[in-house]
LOBAPA-917067 format. One record per residue (C-alpha): residue in three letters; x, y, z. Coordinates in steps of 0.25 Angstrom, whole numbers, plus 2048, in hexadecimal, padded with zeros to 3 digits. Example, Ala and Ser with C-alpha at 12.3 -4.5 7.8 and 13.67 -1.06 7.14 Angstrom:
ala8317EE81F ser8377FC81D 
***
This chain:
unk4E04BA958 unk4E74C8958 unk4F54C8954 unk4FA4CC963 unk4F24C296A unk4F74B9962 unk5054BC963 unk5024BD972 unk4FC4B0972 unk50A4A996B unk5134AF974 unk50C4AA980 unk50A49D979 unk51949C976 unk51F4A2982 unk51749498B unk51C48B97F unk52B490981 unk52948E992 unk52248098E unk52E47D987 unk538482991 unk53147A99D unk53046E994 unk53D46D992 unk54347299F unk53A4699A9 unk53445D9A4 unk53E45A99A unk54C45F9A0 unk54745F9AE unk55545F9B4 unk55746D9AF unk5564769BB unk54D4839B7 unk55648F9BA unk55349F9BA unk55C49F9AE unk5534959AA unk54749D9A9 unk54F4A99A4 unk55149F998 unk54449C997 unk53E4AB996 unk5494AD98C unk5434A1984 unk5364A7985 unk53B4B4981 unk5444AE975 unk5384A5971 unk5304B396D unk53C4BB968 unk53E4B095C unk52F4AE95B unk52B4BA957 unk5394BA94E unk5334AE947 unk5244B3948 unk51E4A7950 unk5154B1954 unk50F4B5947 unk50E4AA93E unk5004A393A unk502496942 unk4F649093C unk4FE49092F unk50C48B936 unk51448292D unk52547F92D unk52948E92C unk52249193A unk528485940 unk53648993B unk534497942 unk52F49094F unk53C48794F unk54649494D unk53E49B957 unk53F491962 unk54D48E95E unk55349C962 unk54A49E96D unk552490973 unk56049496E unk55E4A2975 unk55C49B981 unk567492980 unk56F49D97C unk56A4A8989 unk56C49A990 unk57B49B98B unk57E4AA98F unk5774A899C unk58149E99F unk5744969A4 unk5744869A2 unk56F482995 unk566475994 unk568470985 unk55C465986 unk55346E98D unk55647B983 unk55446E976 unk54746997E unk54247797E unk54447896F unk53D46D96C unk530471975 unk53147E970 unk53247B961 unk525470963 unk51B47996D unk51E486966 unk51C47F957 unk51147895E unk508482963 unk50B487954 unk50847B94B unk4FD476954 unk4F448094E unk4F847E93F unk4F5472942 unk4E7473949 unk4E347E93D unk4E8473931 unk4E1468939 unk4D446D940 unk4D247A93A unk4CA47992B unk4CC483921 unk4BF48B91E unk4B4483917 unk4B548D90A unk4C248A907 unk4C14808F9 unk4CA4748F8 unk4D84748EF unk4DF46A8E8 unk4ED46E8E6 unk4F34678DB unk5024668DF unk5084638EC unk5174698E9 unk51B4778F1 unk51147E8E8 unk5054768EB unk50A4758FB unk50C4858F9 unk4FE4878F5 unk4F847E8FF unk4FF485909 unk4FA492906 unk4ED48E906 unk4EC487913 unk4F4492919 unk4EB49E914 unk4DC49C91C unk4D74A590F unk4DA49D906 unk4CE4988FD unk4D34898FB unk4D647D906 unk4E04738FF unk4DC466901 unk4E745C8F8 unk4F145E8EF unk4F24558E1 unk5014538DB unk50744A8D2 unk5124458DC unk50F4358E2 unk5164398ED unk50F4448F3 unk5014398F1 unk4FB43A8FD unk503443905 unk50044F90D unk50545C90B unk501468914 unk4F545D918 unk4F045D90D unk4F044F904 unk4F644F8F6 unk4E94478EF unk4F14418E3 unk4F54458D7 unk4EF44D8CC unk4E64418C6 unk4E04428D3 unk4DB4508D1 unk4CE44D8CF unk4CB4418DB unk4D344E8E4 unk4C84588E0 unk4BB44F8E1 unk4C14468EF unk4C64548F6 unk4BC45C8EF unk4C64678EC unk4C14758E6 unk4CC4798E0 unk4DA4728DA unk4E747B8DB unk4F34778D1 unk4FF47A8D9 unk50B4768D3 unk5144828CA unk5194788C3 unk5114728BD unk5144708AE unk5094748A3 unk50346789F unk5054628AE unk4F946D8B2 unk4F24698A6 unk4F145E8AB unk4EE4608BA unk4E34698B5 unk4DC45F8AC unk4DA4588B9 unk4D74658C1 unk4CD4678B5 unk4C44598B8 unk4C24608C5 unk4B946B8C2 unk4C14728CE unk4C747F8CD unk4D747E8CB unk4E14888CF unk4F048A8CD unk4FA4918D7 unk4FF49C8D3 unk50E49D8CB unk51949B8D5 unk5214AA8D0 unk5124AF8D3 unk5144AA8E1 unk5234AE8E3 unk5214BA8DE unk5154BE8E5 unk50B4C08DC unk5004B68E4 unk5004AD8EE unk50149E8EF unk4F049D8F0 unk4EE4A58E5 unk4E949C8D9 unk4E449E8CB unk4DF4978C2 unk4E548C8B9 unk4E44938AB unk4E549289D unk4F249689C unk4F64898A7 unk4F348089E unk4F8484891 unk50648B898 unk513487895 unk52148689C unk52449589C unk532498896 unk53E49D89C unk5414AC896 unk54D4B0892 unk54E4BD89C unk55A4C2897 unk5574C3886 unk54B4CA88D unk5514D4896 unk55B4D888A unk5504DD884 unk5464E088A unk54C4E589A unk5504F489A unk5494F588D unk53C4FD888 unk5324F2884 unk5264F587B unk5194EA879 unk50D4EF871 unk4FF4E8874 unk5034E9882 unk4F84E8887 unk4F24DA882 unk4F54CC885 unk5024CB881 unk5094D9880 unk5054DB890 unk50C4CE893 unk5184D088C unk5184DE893 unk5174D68A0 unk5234CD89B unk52B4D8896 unk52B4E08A4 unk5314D78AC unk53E4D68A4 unk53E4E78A8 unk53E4EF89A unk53F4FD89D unk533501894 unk5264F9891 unk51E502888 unk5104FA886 unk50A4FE878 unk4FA4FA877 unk4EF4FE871 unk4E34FB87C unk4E5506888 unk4E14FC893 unk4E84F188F unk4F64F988F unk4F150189B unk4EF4F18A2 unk4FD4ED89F unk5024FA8A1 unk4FE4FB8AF unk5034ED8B3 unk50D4F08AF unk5114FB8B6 unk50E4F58C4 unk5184EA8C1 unk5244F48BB unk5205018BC unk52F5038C3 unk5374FB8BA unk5314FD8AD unk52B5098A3 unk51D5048A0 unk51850C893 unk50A50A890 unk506510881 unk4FA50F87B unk4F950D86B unk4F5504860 unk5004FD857 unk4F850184B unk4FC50F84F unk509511846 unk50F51E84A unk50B51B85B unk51350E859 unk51F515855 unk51B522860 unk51D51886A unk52850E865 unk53051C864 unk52E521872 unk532514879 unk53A50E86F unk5394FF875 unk5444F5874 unk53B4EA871 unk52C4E986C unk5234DF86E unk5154E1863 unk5094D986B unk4FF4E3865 unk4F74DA85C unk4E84D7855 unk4E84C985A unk4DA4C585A unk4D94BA84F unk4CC4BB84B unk4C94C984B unk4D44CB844 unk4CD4C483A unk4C24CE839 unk4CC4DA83A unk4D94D7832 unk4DB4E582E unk4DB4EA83C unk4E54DB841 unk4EE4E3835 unk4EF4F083A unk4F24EC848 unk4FB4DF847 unk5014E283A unk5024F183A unk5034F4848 unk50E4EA849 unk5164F183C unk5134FE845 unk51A4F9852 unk5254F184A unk5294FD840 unk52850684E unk5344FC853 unk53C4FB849 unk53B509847 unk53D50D857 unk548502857 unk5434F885F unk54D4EC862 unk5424E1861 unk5344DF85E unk52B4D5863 unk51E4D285B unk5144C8861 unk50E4C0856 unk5054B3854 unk5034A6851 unk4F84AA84A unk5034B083F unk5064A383C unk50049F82D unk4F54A8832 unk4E74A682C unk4E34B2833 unk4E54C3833 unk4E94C2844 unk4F44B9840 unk4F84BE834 unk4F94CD839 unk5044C6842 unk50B4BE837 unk50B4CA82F unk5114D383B unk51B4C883D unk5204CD82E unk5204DB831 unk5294DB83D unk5314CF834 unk5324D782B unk5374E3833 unk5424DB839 unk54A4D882C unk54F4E982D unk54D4EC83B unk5564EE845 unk5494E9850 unk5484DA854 unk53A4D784E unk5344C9852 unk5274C3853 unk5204B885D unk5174AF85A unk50F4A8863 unk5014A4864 unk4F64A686E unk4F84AC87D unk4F04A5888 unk4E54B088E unk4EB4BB884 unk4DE4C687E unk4D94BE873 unk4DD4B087A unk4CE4A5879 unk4D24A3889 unk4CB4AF88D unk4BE4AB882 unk4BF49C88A unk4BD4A1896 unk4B34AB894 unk4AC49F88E unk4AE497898 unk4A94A18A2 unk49C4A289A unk49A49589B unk49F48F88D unk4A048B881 unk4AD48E880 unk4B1490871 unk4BC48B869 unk4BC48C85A unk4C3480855 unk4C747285E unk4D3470856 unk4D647F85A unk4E648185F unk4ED48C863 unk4FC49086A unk4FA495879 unk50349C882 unk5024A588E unk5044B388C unk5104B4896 unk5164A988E unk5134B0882 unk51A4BD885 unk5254B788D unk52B4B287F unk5264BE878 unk5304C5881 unk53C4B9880 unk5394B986F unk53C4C886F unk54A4C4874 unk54D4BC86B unk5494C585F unk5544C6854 unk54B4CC84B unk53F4C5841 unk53D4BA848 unk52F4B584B unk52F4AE858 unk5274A385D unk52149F869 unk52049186C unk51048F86F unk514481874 unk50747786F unk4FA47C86A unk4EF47C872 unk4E047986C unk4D7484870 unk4CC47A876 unk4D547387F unk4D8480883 unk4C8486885 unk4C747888E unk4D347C897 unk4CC489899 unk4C048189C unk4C64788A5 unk4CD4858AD unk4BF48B8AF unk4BA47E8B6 unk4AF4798AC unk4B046B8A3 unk4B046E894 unk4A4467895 unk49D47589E unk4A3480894 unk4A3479886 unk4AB47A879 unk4A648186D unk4AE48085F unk4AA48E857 unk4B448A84A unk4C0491847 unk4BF4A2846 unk4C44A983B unk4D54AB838 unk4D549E842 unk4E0493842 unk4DE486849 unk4EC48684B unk4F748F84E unk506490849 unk51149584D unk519495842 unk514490831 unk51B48682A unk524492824 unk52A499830 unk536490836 unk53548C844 unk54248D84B unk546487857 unk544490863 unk54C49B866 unk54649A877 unk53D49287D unk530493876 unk53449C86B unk53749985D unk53B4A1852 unk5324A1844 unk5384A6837 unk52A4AA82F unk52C4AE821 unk52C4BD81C unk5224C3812 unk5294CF80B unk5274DB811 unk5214E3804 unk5164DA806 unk5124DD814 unk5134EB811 unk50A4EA806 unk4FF4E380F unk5004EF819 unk5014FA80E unk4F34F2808 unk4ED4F1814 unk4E44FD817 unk4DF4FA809 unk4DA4EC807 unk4CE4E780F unk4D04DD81A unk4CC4D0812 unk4D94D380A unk4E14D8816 unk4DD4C981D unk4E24C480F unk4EE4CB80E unk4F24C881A unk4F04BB81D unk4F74B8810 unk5024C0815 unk5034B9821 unk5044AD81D unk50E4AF811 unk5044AD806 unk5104B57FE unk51C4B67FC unk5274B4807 unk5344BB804 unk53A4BB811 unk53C4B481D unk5414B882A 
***
């Protein structure tokens, strides 16, 4: 119906129910009350009052199909002013006022303007069925974020799914209704829900929901076979980044994820806010997060150093939507490996903080390239390092590895040997040089998620070298949030270390990926390949040499690794373009891992 016709309609509608109201309560029930031309003057400034406050409240543009408390709020106030402003007209007019007759009228009013209202919400939730298309939703979680979401969807006559019952933990709610929609049971129920109300898809709405607590509603979710959704983040839906409705997939990340920790804003504003910021490998996994991280506590510089042109151009760009006003965004192209750029353009910006992402981080390719791992995360990081302290950098922030831990391999032991350099660097520098080691980054370049799912995809085997294989997870935000908060706490030498919480096996972790997809273990498969050259079953954090101390934040510790002398280190890299790369591999890994002497520790 066309928007005038419809208000038309309204007010004719409206005006009728005012006069029903007003003869209601005037005759049959007060019929002592004699009807007066002031009277009737009353009743047209009624009439006239009624579509004054009803266009002020907008009865007449609200979907009543979709009325719910807020519309009958608006209805009350509405009516409630049209009565005092007869009363009051009354009052001025010196005319006699009939208290029960002007309460009855209230009262008729209220019921046959709500009435005509709600009858059709009514009618629509009891008569009218949603399309035939629409699939069947479980919600699991019938708090304010599981009503929210069911809500919306029966609100919006788009959307794709019809809830049908909710599933929460809370013996109270067995068995009731909310929004007329039954809560089943709890969530050992899940699966009698799916196969009794043949649902399509399960919805987990409930933000707060701990780590192991949606592990364990997804195993259930998992035996379903159905597709399972989460809402979106609630600072997503506050801030207006997606609507209620808009679901994504439960992933990887879900599972594995951790309480987030609480920054310290302030350390990080003192040295990062107003400040010229520099990260190089800007454009990969890590470095474009931290730049991500670092803009919203407003530096007055990012430079962004890296070697792919598209990568850089990426981050770059996205940047620049977000804080083009606020913030100088520098994107330069050049490789670490490039001595004299480095100190080009550590010279023209001169950064108040650094952090080095730029790395070789491949494991086994490394492997079949250590002379190329040594010129970019041994030399390259000299260059950037000697750049600072050279430029005068006030801290210095170097991304390293778990992998540098009693490394068997040349990945991790081009980072051990790094660690050294910039260690070594601190003892006479005036710039704070530190190092963070953690282990992997959930879905960074490089990560086995991406090779799972494009197994998966293909139909399977998914491969996994060892069963016994573990390694440390955590989300790249989480990752370069204490990256950020690490930097703070420099004092200079320090090797920091981020707490990886529990190691995870790499087979339970290709069966979550699995399960996400839908299929049973069973459909995809497992294939053990063995362990790949440079390979540990296990990762560490820290050897049996290097002192653990207790952490200096939440989730970051401080480890104190021992020092090789400097002579030595020096000797390797003067050596290096002459020896071949078996005796580079040698060399190094005995470096690495202190197959000589120690003659210092920081």
């Amino acid at each position: 119906m066309a928007y005038r016709s419809r208000l038309a309609l309204l007010a004719l509608l409206d005006s009728i129910l005012v006069l029903t109201a007003l003869y209601l309560s005037y005759g049959p029930l007060h019929p002592m009350v004699k009807i007066t031309d002031s009277l009737r003057l009353s009743a047209a400034i009624l009439l006239i009052s009624h579509h004054v406050y009803a266009s002020l409240y907008h009865l007449y543009n609200k979907a009543w199909e979709y009325a719910s408390i807020g519309e009958l709020i608006a209805i009350v106030k509405a009516v409630t002013l049209s009565v005092l402003t007869t009363a009051l007209f009354q009052v001025l007019m010196n005319d006699v006022v009939y208290d029960r007759a002007l309460v009855s009228t209230w009262m008729l009013y209220v019921i046959l303007i709500g009435g005509t209202r709600f009858i059709w919400r009514m009618f629509r939730d009891t008569y009218i069925q949603p399309k035939s298309t629409k699939k069947r939703a479980l919600i699991i979680g019938a708090g304010s974020a599981g009503l929210m979401v069911a809500r919306q969807l029966k609100k919006s006559p788009d959307a794709e799914l019809l809830p049908v019952a909710f599933i929460d933990d809370d013996p109270k709610k067995y068995k009731l209704q909310f929004l007329n929609i039954p809560v089943f049971g709890n969530k050992s129920s899940i699966q009698e829900a799916v196969t009794k109300l043949k649902i399509d898809n399960i919805i987990i709405a409930i933000p707060s929901l701990k780590q192991c607590e949606l592990n364990l509603i997804f195993e259930e979710c998992s035996k379903t076979k159905v597709k399972t959704q989460i809402m979106p983040m609630l600072e997503d839906l506050m801030t207006g980044k997606v609507s209620v409705n808009q679901f994504r997939e439960v992933q990887v990340e879900d599972l594995l994820g951790r309480e987030p920790v609480e920054l310290d804003i302030t350390s990080i504003s003192e040295y990062v806010t107003g400040k010229t910021v520099m990260v190089t490998g800007a454009g990969g996994s890590i470095g474009s997060e931290i730049c991500r991280q670092i803009c919203t506590f407003n530096p007055s510089k990012i430079v962004l150093v890296g070697h792919g042109e598209n990568s850089i151009y990426q981050i770059d760009m996205e940047l620049r939507k977000k804080y083009q006003q606020e913030i100088e965004i520098v994107p330069v192209i050049g490789d670490i490996q490039d001595r004299e750029r480095m100190f080009e353009v550590m010279e023209q910006h001169k950064p108040f903080v650094v952090y080095h992402a730029a790395a070789h981080k491949h494991v086994p390719l490394m492997e079949y390239n250590p002379r190329e791992a040594v010129k970019n995360n041994i030399f390259g990081t000299k260059n950037v390092a000697d750049a600072a302290d050279t430029f005068g950098v006030n801290t210095f922030v170097m991304i390293s590895s778990d992998k540098a831990v009693n490394p068997p391999n040349v990945m991790g032991a081009t980072k051990r040997f790094a660690e050294m350099i910039i260690q070594h660097l601190s003892l006479h520098s005036t710039t704070k040089f530190v190092a963070v080691r953690f282990g992997n980054v959930l879905g960074s370049r490089g990560s086995v998620i991406p090779l799972f799912k494009k197994q998966i995809q293909a139909g399977g085997p998914v491969t996994v070298t060892h069963p016994e294989m573990t390694r440390y997870f955590m989300t790249i935000p989480e990752a370069s949030r204490l990256v950020i908060q690490a930097g703070s706490l420099a004092r200079g030498g320090e090797i920091f270390v981020l707490d990886m919480g529990e190691p995870v096996k790499i087979v339970d972790l290709a069966k979550n990926l699995i399960k996400l997809s839908g299929y049973t273990i069973e459909e995809i498969g497992i294939n053990y390949t063995g362990i790949r050259p440079g390979e540990k079953m296990y990762e560490e954090l820290l050897n049996e040499n290097e002192i653990h101390k207790k952490q200096v934040f939440p989730k970051i510790h401080i480890g104190k690794a021992a020092l090789i002398d400097e002579k030595i280190l020096l000797n390797f890299m003067i050596d290096f373009e002459t020896i071949n790369e078996v005796e580079i591999k040698n060399r190094l890994l005995d470096l690495a891992n202190n197959r000589i002497n120690i003659t210092a520790a920081v």
